[in-house]
RODO-2510 file (C-alpha; in nm, 4 decimals, decimal comma):
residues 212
     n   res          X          Y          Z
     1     x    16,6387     9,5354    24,5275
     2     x    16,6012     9,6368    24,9186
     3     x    16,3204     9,4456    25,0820
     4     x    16,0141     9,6109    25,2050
     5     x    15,8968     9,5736    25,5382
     6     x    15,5067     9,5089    25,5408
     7     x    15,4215     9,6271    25,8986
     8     x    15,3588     9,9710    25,9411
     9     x    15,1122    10,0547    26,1405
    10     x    15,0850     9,7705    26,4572
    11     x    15,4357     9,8135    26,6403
    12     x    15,5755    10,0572    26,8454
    13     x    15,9792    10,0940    26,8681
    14     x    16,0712    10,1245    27,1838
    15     x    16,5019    10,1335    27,0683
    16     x    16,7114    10,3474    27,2304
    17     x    17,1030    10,4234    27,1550
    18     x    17,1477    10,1102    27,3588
    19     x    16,9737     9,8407    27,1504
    20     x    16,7095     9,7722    26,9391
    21     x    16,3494     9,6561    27,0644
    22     x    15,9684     9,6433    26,9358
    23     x    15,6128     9,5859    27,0323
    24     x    15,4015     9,4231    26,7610
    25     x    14,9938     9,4556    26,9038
    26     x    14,6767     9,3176    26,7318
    27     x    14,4915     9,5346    26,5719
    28     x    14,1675     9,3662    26,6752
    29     x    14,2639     9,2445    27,0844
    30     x    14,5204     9,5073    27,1273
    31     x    14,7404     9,1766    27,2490
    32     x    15,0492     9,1140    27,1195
    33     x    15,4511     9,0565    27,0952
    34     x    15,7832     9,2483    27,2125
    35     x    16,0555     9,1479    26,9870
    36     x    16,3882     9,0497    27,1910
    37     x    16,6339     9,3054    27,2897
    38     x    16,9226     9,3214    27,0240
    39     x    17,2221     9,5478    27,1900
    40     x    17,3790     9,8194    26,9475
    41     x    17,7476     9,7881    26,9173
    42     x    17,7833    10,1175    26,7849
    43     x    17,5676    10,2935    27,1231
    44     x    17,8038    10,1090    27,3283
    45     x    18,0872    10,2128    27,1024
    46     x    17,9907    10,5987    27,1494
    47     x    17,9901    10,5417    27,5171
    48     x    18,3433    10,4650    27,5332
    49     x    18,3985    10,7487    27,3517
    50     x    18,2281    10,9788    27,5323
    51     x    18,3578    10,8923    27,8491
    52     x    18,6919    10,8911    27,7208
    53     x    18,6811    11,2425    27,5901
    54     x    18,5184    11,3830    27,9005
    55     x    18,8042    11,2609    28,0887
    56     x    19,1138    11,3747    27,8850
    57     x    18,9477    11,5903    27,6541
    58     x    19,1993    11,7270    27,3173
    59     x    19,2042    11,4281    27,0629
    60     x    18,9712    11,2023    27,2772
    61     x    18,7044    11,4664    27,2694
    62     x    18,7154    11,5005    26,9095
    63     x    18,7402    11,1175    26,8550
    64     x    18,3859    11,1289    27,0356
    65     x    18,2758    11,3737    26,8185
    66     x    18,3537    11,2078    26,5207
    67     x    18,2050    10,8741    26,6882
    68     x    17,8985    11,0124    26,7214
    69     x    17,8415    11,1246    26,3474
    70     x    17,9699    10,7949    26,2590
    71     x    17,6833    10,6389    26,5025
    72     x    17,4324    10,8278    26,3483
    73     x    17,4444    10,7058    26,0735
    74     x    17,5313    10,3048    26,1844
    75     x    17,3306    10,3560    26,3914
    76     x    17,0086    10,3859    26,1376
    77     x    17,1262    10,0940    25,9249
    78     x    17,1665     9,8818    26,1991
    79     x    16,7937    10,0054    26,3523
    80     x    16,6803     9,8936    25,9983
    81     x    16,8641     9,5864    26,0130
    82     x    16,7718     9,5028    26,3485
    83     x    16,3496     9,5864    26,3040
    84     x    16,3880     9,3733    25,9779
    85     x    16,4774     9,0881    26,2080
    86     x    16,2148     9,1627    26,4053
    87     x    15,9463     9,1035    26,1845
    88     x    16,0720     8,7843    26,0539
    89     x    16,0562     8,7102    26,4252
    90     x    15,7384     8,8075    26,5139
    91     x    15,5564     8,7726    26,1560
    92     x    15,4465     8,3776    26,2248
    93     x    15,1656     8,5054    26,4878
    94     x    15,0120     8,7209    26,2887
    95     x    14,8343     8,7591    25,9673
    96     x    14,6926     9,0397    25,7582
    97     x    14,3145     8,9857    25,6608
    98     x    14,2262     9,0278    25,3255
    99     x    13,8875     9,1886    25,3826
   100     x    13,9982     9,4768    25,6123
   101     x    14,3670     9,4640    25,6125
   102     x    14,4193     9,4758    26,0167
   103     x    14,7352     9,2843    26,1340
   104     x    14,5517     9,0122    26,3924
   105     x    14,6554     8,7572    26,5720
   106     x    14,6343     8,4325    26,5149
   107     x    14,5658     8,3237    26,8412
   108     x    14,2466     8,4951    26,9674
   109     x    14,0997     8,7146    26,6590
   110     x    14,1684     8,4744    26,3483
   111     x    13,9074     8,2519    26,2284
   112     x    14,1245     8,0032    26,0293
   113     x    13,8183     7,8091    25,9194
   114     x    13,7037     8,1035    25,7489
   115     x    14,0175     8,2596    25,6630
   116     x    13,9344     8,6278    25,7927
   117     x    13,9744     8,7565    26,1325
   118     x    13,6865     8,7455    26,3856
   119     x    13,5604     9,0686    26,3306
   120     x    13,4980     9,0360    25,9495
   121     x    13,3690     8,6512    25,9924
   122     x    13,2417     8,6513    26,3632
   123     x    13,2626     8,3068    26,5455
   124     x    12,8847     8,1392    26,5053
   125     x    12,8770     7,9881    26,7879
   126     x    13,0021     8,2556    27,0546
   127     x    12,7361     8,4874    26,8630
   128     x    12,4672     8,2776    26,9100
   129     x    12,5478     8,2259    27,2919
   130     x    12,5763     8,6138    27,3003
   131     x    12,2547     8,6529    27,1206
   132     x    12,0870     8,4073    27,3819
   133     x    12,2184     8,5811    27,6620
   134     x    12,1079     8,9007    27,5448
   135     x    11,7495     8,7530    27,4698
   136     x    11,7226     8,6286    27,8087
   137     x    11,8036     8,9437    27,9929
   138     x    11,5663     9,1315    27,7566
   139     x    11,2915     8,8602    27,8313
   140     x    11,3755     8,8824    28,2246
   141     x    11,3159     9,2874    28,2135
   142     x    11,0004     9,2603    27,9883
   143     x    10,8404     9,0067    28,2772
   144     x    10,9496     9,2228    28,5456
   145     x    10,7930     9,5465    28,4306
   146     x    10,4562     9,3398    28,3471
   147     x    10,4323     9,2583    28,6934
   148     x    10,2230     9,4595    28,9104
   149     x    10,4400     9,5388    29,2727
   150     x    10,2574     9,7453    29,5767
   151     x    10,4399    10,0581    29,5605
   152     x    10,1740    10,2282    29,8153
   153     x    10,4290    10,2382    30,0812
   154     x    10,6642    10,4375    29,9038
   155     x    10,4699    10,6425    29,6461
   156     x    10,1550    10,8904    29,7281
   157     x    10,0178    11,2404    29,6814
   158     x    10,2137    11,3442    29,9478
   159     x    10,6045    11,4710    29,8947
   160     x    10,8369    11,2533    29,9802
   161     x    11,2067    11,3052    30,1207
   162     x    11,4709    11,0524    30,1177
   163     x    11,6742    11,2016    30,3498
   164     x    11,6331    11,5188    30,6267
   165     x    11,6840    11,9049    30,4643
   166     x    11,8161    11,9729    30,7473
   167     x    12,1348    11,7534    30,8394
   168     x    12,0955    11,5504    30,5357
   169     x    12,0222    11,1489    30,7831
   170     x    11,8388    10,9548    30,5697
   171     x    11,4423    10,8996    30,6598
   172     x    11,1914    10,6386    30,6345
   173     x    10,9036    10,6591    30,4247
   174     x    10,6301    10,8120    30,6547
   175     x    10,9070    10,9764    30,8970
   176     x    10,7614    11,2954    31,0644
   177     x    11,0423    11,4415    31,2352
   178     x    11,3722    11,3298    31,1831
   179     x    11,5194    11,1175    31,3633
   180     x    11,9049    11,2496    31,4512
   181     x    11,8122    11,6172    31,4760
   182     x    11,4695    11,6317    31,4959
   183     x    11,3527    11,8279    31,2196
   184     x    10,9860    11,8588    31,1379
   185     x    10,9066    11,7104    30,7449
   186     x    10,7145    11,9005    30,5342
   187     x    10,3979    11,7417    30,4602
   188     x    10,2822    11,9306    30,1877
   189     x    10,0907    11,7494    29,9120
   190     x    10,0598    11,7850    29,5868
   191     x     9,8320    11,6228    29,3004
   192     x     9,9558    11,2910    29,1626
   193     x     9,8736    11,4389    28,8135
   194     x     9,9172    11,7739    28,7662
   195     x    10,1595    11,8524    29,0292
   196     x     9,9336    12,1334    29,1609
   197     x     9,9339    12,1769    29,5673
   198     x     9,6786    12,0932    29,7757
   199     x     9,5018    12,0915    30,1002
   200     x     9,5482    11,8487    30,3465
   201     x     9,2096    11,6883    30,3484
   202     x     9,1734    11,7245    29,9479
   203     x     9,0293    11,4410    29,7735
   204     x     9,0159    11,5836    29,4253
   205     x     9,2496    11,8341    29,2762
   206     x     9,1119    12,1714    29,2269
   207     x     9,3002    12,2300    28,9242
   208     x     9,2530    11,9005    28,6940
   209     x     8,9939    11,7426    28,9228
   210     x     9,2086    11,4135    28,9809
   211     x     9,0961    11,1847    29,2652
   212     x     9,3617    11,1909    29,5495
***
């Protein structure tokens, strides 16, 4: 009975009439193995052919065409041959978890205590250092927007540019005129709650009535 080959979906074959080569990746990392080069006997057969014909041509050409159908063929069994290897090569650093059936391995994603890779049986102690972690950055925001900071300086009714309309410099706060081309700011202002314009010595909005 032939023998199976069980991977089938983490390798990529990157043989070529020359030899015979594979990249086995994790399924969970993305890490992995290349197998080692194998050379093809009958690529480097065809060659010799080839080059043979396209010099003196009659019975050498045809000898190359015949070489090549032969290779074809060869060719496959030996590719077949050759990835079978491979695996048997490769196969002792990796191993197929039962729960989800991802090729990992079994030096980074396989929890041996546990017998299932990392994803299906995370590591408790890197999640717990993660959760921390995450706890503490959520804690550190939450005390920073409960603090009360003196924004006076940079908020008001007034509208605010952050840099000139004119050349585009950027301005300070309370800038009046620019100060690379001179520009006059517009001063315009405009109620903190409604957005409604107003007068420049308004101290309640004449639309919602909000204290300026």
């Amino acid at each position: 009975m032939t023998e199976l080959i069980e991977f089938t979906e983490n390798y990529e074959d990157q043989s070529t009439d020359r030899g015979f080569q594979w990249e086995f990746h994790c399924q969970r990392c993305g890490n992995g193995f290349r197998s080692k080069f194998k050379p093809s006997a009958t690529g480097v057969a065809s060659d010799a052919l080839d080059f043979a014909g396209g010099l003196l041509g009659g019975i050498f050409g045809t000898a190359a065409d015949v070489g090549n159908r032969v290779h074809s063929a060869t060719w496959e069994r030996s590719h077949d041959a050759n990835f079978s290897e491979a695996v048997n090569e490769v196969k002792p650093f990796f191993v197929q978890c039962p729960r989800c059936n991802s090729w990992i391995c079994r030096k980074r994603c396989w929890n041996e205590a546990r017998g299932l890779c990392y994803t299906c049986a995370p590591d408790v102690k890197s999640e717990v250092a993660a959760a921390q972690a995450e706890a503490m950055v959520e804690q550190a925001r939450q005390q920073v927007a409960e603090r009360n900071y003196d924004v006076s300086e940079h908020v008001s009714g007034d509208t605010i540019a952050a840099s000139c309309p004119e050349c585009g410099s950027k301005l300070d706060t309370q800038a009046k005129f620019c100060p690379e081309c001179g520009h006059k700011m517009d001063k315009s202002r405009f109620c903190s709650q409604c957005g409604s314009p107003l007068k420049a010595n308004a101290r309640f909005c004449p639309e919602c009535g909000q204290k300026q």
